[in-house]
C-alpha positions as MATLAB code, in Angstrom:
seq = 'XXXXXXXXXXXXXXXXXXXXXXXXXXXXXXXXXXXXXXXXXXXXXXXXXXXXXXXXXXXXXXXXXXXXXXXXXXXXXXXXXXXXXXXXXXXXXXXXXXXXXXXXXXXXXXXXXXXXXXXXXXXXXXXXXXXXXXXXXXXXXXXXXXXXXXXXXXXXXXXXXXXXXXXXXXXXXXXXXXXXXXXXX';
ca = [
     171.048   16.756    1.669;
     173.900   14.239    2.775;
     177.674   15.617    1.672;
     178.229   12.593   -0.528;
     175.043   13.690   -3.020;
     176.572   17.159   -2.640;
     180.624   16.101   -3.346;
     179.679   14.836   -6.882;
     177.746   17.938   -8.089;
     179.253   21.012   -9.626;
     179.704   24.011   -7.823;
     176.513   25.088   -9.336;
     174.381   22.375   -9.269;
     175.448   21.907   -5.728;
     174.309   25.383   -4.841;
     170.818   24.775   -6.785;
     170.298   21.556   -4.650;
     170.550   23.358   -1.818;
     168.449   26.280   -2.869;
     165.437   23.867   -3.590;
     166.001   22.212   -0.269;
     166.153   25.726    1.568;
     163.234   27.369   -0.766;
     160.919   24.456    0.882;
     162.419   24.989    4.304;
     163.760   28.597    5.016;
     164.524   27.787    8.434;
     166.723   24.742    7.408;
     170.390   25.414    9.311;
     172.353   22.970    8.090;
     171.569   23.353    4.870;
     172.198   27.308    5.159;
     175.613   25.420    6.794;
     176.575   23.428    4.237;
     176.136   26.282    1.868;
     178.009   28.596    3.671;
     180.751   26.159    3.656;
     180.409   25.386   -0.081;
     180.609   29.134   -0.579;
     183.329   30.034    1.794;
     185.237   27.092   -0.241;
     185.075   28.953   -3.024;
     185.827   31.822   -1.515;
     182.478   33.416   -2.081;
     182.448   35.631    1.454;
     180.358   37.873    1.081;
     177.399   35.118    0.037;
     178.751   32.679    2.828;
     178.571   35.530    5.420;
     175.063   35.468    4.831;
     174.657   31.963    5.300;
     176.360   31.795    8.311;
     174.404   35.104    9.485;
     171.330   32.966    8.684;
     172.136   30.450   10.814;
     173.748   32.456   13.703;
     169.779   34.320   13.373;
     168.211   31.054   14.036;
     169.968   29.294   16.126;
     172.601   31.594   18.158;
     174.421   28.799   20.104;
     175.548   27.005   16.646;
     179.626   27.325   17.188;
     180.772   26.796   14.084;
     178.448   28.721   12.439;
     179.856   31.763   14.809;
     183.190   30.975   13.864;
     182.761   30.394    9.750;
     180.472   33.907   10.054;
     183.990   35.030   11.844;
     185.943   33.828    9.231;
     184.434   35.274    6.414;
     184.825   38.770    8.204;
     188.385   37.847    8.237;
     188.663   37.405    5.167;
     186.942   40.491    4.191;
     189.881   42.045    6.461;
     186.893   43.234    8.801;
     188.636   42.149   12.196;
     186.600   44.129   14.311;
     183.484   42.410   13.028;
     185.122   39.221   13.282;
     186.379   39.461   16.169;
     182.777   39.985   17.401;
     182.056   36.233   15.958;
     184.581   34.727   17.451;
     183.634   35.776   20.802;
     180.413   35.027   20.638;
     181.717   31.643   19.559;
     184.085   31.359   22.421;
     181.410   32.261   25.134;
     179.379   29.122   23.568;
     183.104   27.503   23.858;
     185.829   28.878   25.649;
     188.262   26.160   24.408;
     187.168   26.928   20.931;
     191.164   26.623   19.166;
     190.072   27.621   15.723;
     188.058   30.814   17.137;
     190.876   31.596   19.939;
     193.550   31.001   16.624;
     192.036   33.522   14.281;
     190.910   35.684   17.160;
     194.642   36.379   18.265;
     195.162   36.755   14.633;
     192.703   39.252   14.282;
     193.826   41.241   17.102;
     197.461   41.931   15.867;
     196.039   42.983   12.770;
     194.644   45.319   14.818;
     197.713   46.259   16.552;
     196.750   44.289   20.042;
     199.894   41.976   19.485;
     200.094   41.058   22.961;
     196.803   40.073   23.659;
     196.710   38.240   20.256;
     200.155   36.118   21.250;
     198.726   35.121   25.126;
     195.032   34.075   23.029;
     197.960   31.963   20.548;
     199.546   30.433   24.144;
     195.783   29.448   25.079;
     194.930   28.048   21.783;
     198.131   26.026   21.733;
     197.746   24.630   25.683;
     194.694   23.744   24.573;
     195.826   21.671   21.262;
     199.675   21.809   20.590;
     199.287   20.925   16.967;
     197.124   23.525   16.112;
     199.338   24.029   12.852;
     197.661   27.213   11.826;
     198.596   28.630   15.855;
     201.851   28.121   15.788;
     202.527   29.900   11.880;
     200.742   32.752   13.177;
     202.278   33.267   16.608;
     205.773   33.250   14.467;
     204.843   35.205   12.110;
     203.534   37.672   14.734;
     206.702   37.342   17.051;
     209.028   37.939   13.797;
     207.309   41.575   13.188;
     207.889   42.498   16.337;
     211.443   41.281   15.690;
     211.347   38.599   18.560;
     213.532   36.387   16.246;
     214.543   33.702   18.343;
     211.349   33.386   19.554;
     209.849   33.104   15.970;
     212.285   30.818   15.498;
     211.155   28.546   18.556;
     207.536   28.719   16.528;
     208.508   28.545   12.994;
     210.038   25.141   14.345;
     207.227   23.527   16.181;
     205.035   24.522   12.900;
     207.773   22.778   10.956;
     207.119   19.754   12.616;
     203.718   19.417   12.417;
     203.824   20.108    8.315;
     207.874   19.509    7.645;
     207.834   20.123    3.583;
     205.497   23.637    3.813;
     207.980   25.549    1.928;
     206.009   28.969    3.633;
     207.126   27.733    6.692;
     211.203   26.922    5.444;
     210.939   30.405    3.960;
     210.003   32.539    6.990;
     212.695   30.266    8.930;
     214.998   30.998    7.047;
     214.422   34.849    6.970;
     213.760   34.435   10.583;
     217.222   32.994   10.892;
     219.039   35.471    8.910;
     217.811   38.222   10.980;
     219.036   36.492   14.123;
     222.101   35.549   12.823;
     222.965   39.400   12.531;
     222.038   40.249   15.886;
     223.742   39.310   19.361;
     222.037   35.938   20.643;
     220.095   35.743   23.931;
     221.836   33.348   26.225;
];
């Protein structure tokens, strides 16, 4: 089913197309894909975990479908678990930035902050405007109180998306935490 028959249908109708389509062939990945994205859209993860599962079952070297299967255990808040996907993704694809990105993420969640900010440095050799990279590592660095260095990232995420008023906001709290402590020369 191409994405343009699919991006005028409801949610609903969308789902049942695909249904039909998978009913016929079970075994169908991308359609068990393009659900799974539909799903994770609507932030149905529990039913796009399955879809990605699915696919993962069928054909274990799809990436992406490693990754979204990942991300819908993050979203669940089951880091372990997705951290398990995003391996598995990353030893299909070692330069894998979104699985590297929400790996490290997962990790300090998980209290592994420094092997969560050196998998944020590989992620952003490997693509410098990974937006989502840089918010994190700040974020990361500013509970740990590493303020300047938060800073640093909280800028270089600024400049890839200048008017994300999350981004001004943790800047400026960043900022007002440095300003009260002695500055690193």
């Amino acid at each position: 089913i191409p994405a343009a028959t699919l991006a005028g249908l409801s949610l609903d109708d969308a789902l049942k197309a695909l249904d039909e389509k998978l009913e016929q062939d079970p075994k169908f990945c991308q359609g068990w894909f393009k659900k799974g994205l539909l799903l994770l859209e609507h932030q149905r993860f529990d039913e796009a975990h399955k879809c990605f599962d699915t696919v993962t079952t069928n054909n274990s070297s799809d990436i992406e479908s490693w990754y979204y299967k990942g991300l819908c255990l993050y979203e669940k808040q089951r880091f372990e678990d997705a951290v398990y996907c995003f391996n598995f993704a990353l030893r299909l694809d070692g330069d894998h930035v979104p699985s590297l990105s929400d790996k490290a993420d997962c990790l300090i969640k998980l209290g592994r902050v420094d092997m969560g900010l050196s998998l944020f440095d590989k992620a952003l050799l490997l693509d410098k405007w990974h937006f989502p990279s840089w918010l994190r590592k700040a974020r990361a660095l500013a509970n740990q109180r590493r303020f300047q260095e938060a800073l640093d990232c909280f800028e270089k995420a600024l400049a890839l998306q200048p008017d994300n008023q999350e981004v001004i906001k943790l800047k400026n709290f960043a900022a007002s935490k440095l300003s009260g402590e002695p500055r690193k020369q």
